[in-house]
N, C-alpha and C positions, 0 to 999 in steps of 0.2 A: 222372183222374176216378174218385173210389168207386164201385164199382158194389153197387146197391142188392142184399141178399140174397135170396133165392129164398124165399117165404113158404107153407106149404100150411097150410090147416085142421089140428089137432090129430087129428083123427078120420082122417082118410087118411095118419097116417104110420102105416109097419108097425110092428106092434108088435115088438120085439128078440129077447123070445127065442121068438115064433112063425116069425119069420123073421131066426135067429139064421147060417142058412147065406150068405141076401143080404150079412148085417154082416158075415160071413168075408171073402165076396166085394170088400166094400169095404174093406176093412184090405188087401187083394193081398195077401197073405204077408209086411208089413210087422210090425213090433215094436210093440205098441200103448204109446203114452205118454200118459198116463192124468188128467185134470183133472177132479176134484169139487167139485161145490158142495157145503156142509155143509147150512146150513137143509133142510128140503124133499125133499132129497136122499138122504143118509146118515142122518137122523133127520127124522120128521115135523113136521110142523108144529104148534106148541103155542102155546096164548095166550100163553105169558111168556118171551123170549128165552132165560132159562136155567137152561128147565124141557128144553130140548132136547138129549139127554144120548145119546150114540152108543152103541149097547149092545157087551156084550161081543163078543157075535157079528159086528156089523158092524166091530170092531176087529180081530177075528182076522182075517176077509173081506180088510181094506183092508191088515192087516202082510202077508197072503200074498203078494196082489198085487204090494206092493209091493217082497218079496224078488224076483219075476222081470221085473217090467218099470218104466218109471219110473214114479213116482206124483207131481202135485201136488195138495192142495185150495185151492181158487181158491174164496172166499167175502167174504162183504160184514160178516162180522163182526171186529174190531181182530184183527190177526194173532195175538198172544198170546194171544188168549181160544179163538180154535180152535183153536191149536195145543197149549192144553189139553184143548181137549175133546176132542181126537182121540186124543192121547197116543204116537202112533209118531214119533219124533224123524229118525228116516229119512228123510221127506217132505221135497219143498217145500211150503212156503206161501207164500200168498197173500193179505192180509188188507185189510178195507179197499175190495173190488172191484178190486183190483191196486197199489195205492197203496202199498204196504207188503208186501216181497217177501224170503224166506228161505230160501235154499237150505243142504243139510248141508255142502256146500264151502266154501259164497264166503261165508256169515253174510247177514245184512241187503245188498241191494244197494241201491246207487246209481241213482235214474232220473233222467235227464237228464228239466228241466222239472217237477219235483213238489219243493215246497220244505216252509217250515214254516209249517202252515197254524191253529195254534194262537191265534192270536188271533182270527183270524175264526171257528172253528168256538167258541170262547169266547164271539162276541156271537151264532150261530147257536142256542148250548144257552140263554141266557139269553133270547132273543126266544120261545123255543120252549117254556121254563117258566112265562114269564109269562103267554102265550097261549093255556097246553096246563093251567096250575096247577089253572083252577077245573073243567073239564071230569071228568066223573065216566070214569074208564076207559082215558085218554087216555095215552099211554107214551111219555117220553121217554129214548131211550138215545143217550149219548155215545160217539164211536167217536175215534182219533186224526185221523183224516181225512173225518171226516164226521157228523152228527148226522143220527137217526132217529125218527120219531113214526110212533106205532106207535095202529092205533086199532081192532084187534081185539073190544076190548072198550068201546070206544062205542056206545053208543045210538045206534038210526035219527036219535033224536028231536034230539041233539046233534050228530050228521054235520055238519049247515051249518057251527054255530059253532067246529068243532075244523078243517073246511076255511078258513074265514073266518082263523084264526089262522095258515093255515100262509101263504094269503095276504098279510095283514102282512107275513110275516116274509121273502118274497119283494122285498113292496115298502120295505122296511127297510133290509135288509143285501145292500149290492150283490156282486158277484163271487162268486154260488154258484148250481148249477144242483141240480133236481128229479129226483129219479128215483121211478118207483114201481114198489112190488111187492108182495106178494100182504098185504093191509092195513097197509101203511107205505107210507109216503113217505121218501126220504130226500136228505139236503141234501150237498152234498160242491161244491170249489171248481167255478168254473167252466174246466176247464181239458180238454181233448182226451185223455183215459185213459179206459180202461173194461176191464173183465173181459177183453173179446175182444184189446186193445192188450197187458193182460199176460201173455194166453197166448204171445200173440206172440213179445215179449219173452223171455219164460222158452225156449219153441223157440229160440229164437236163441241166447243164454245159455247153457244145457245141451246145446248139439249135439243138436239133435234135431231138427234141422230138414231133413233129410235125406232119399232115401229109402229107407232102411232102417228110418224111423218114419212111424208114422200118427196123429196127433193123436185124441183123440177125447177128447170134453168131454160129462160130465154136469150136467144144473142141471134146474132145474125153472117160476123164476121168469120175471119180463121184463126182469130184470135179467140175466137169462144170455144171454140173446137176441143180445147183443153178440157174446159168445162163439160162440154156433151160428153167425152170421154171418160171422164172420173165419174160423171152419174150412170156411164152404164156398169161401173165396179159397184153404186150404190147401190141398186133397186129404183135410179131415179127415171124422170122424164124431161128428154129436150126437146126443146121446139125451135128447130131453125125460120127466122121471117129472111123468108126469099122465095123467088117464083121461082113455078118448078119448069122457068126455061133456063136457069142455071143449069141444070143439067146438063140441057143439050153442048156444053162447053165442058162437060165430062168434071163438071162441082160433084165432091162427096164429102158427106157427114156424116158426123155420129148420134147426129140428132134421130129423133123418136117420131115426131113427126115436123110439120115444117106447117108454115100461116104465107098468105103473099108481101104481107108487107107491116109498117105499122098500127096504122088501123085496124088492122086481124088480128096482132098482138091484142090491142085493149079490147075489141070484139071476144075474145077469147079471154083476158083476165076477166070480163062482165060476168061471162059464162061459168066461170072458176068459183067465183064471190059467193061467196054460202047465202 
């Protein structure tokens, strides 16, 4: 039986680098192996997918890191697209919310159960232009493994009708499930993977699963949630980037502790960096 994750308010986790000795304390003098979300994260959040551009600084940050302990970015954008936007070839990634996975060793791997889902995400983009076309704001972005509407820039006044659309497109095209996250929704098949299954994964895969490593997963969305969740079956550590006035809107996570933004994120991987 899964056992359901530990969830606290966003306002009572400690914040990381106020209480940066506790996070030593939970790493035990393990080797930290390192999992980033990109969006949110490593660059803020922008009204237009790819307006979100990693600065120089946060590149130098993540190549340090990543010369002394392992690094993957674990994100919901098509693997190739952040693995440009990040630019360190070093890395694993992750793309796709784990659906599409690249390690510097092994290339593109093999996951058993994740096929070629190219036809159906083909009627998911088309239900979701036709119902998203006239809407003033409304953003549809195509991923390999999943499609995205994005409604940042919708009107209060049109909210109904661009939910209304995404309804249809539920009741339309069978065999895909809903994810939401911070104004998107996102469509991907209906099938048992998620962020936290390819952390997993990837520990397995790269011997890291050991203990001589400590997992520890940044994200900031409720799509990373997954991940904060399977690291608390690990021994790992999360850190949610969000202020802790999320809370006051009754936000909870499984994260471990929590940064305010992403500047605190790479404040905190500086701090990590052996």
């Amino acid at each position: 039986m899964t056992t359901e994750p530990r969830l606290r308010n966003v306002r009572d986790l400690p914040h990381a680098l106020e209480a940066f000795e506790a996070l030593g304390a939970a790493l035990n003098g393990a080797v930290p192996a390192i999992f980033l979300d990109y969006d949110g994260t490593l660059t803020p959040i922008v009204d237009r997918p790819e307006n979100a551009i990693l600065s120089a600084e946060g590149r130098a940050v993540v190549g340090a890191l990543a010369r002394r302990v392992p690094v993957a970015v674990v994100s919901g954008r098509d693997r190739p697209d952040v693995e440009a936007l990040v630019g360190i070839d070093s890395l694993t990634f992750a793309g796709s919310h784990g659906f599409d996975i690249r390690t510097p060793e092994a290339g593109v791997l093999s996951l058993e159960g994740i096929g070629d889902y190219t036809a159906l995400m083909n009627d998911v983009e088309r239900v979701l232009n036709e119902g998203l076309g006239p809407i003033a704001g409304a953003l549809v972005e195509r991923k390999r493994f999943s499609a995205a509407a994005h409604y940042r820039l919708v009107s209060d006044a049109d909210y109904p009708a661009f939910r209304a659309a995404l309804d249809r497109l539920l009741e339309t095209v069978p065999g895909i499930k809903e994810k939401t996250g911070k104004k998107v929704f996102e469509f991907q098949p209906a099938i048992d993977w998620d962020k936290g299954k390819a952390v997993e994964h990837l520990l397995s895969t790269l011997k890291l699963d050991d203990a001589g490593h400590r997992p520890m997963f940044f994200g900031d969305d409720v799509t990373d949630e997954d991940a904060f969740g399977a690291l608390q079956g690990l021994g790992g550590v999360g850190v949610l980037a969000a202020p802790a006035s999320d809370g006051d809107a009754g936000r909870v996570s499984a994260a471990d502790f929590r940064v305010d933004n992403p500047d605190q994120v790479l404040e905190l991987l500086r701090r990590l960096t052996p």
